[in-house]
MIFIVEX-855049 format. One record per residue (C-alpha): residue number from 1; residue in one letter; x, y, z. Coordinates in nm, 4 decimals, decimal comma, always signed. Layout:
nr|rest|c1|c2|c3
NUM|a|X|Y|Z
...
REM end
This chain:
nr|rest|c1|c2|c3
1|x|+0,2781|+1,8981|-0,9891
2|x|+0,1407|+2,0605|-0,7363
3|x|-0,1367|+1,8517|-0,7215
4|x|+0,0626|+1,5606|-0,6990
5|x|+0,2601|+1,6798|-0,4017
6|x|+0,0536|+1,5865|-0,1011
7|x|+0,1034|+1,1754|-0,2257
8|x|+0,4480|+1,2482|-0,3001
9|x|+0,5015|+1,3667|+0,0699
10|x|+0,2158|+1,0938|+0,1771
11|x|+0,4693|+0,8474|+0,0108
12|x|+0,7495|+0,9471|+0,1781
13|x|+0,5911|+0,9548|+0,5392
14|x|+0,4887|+0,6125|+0,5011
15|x|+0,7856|+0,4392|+0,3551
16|x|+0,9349|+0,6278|+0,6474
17|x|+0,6428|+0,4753|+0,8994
18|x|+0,7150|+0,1253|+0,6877
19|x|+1,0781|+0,0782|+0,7538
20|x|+1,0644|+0,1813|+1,0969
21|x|+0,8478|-0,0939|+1,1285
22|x|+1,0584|-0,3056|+1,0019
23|x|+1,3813|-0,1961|+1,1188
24|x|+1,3087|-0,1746|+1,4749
25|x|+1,0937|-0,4199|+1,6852
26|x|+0,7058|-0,3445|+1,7219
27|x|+0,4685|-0,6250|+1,8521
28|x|+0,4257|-0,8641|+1,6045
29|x|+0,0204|-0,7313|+1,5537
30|x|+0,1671|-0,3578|+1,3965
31|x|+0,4606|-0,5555|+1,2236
32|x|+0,2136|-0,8461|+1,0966
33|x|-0,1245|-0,6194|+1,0271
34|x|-0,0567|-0,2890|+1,0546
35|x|+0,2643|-0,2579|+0,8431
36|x|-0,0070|-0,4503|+0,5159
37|x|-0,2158|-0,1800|+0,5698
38|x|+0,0299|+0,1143|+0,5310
39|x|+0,1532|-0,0621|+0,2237
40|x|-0,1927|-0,0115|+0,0495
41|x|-0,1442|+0,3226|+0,0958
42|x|+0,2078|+0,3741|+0,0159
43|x|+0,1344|+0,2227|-0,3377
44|x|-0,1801|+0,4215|-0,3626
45|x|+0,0092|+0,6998|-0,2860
46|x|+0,3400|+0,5914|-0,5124
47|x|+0,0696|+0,5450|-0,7735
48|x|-0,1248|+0,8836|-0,7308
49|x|+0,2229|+1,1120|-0,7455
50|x|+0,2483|+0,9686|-1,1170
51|x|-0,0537|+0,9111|-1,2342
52|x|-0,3172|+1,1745|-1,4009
53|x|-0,6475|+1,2244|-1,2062
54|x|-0,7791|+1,0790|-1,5105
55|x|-0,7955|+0,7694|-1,3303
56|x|-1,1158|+0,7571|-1,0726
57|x|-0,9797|+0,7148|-0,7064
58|x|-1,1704|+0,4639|-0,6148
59|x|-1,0827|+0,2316|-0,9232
60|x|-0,7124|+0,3162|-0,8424
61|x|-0,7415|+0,1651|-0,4870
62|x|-0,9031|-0,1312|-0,6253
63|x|-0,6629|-0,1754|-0,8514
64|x|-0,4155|-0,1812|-0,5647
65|x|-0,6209|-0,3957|-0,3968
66|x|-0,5969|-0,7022|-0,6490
67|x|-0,2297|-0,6189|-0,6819
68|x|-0,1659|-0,6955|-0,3444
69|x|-0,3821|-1,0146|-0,3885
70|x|-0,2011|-1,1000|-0,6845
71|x|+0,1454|-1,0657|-0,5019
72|x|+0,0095|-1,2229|-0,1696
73|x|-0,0387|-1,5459|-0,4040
74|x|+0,2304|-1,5207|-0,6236
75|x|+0,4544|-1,5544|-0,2138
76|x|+0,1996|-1,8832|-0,2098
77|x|+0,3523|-2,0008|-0,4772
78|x|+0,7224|-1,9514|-0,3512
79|x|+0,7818|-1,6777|-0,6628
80|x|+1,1477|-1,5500|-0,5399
81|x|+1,2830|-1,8721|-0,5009
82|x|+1,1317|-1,9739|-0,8553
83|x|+1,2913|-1,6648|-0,9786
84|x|+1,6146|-1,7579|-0,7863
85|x|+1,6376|-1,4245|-0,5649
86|x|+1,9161|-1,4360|-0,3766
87|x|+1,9628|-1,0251|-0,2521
88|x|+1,8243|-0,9968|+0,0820
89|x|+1,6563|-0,7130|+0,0543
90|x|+1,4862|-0,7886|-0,2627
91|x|+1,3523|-1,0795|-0,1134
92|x|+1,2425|-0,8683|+0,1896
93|x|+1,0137|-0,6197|-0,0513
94|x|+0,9067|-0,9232|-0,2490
95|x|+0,8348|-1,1517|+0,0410
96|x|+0,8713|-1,4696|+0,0882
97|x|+0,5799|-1,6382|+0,2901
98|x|+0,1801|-1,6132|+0,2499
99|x|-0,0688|-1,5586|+0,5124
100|x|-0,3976|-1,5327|+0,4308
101|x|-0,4272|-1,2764|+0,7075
102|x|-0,2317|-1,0838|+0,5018
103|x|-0,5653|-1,0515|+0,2526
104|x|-0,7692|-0,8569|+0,4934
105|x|-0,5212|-0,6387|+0,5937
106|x|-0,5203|-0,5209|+0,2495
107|x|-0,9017|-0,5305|+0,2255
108|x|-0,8797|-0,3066|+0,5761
109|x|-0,5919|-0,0670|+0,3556
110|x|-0,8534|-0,0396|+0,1042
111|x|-1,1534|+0,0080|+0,3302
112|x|-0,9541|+0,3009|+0,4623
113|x|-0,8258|+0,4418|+0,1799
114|x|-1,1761|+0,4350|+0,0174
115|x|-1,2916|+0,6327|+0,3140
116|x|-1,0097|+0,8976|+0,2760
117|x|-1,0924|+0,9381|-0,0896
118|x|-1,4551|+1,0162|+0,0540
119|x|-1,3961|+1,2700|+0,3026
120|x|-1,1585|+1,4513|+0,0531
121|x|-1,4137|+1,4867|-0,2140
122|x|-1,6931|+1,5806|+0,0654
123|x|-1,4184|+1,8174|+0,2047
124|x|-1,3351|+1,9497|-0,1175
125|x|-1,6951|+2,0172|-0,2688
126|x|-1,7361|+2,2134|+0,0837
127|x|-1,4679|+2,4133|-0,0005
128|x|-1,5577|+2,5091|-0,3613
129|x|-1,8905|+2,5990|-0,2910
REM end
């Protein structure tokens, strides 16, 4: 657990970060871009708090990577409406409209996250030795 606890309280911090992005007005660049990037992280994080270290980090954050594709396409293809979503906030987490600018904020979430997973290890191996 209590290596788990730093991406429990990174998950909380930015779900926090996420919704007051969307709950109060930002420019439409931080609500558009930056809010896809946090999201990388709050599922990287969401997916770290329960999952063993079993898993290599890296393949973890690709593996959120192609999730995010995969639901960026499945909005191309209108998905809550073919499931017949009605609850507004359902359709909110969802969403509801593709943008393939949308893709490379991801690929930026990932870029970044990649680069965190980096300087941890570095930092970490500095510490142990």
């Amino acid at each position: 657990m209590k290596a788990r606890l730093p991406y429990i309280i990174g998950f909380v911090l930015l779900v926090t970060a996420e919704v007051c992005i969307g709950v109060f007005y930002f420019s439409n660049f931080i609500r558009s871009y930056v809010g896809d990037v946090i999201i990388v992280w709050v599922l990287y994080c969401l997916f770290r708090s329960f999952v063993p270290k079993r898993f290599s980090s890296y393949a973890v954050a690709v593996g959120i990577l192609a999730f995010s594709f995969a639901v960026e396409f499945l909005q191309k293809a209108h998905i809550a409406d073919v499931l017949g979503v009605e609850n507004e906030l359902l359709r909110i987490i969802i969403g509801t409209s593709y943008a393939p600018e949308d893709l490379w904020s991801y690929i930026a979430g990932t870029a970044i996250t990649f680069l965190e997973i980096w300087l941890f290890d570095r930092l970490s191996r500095r510490k142990d030795a």
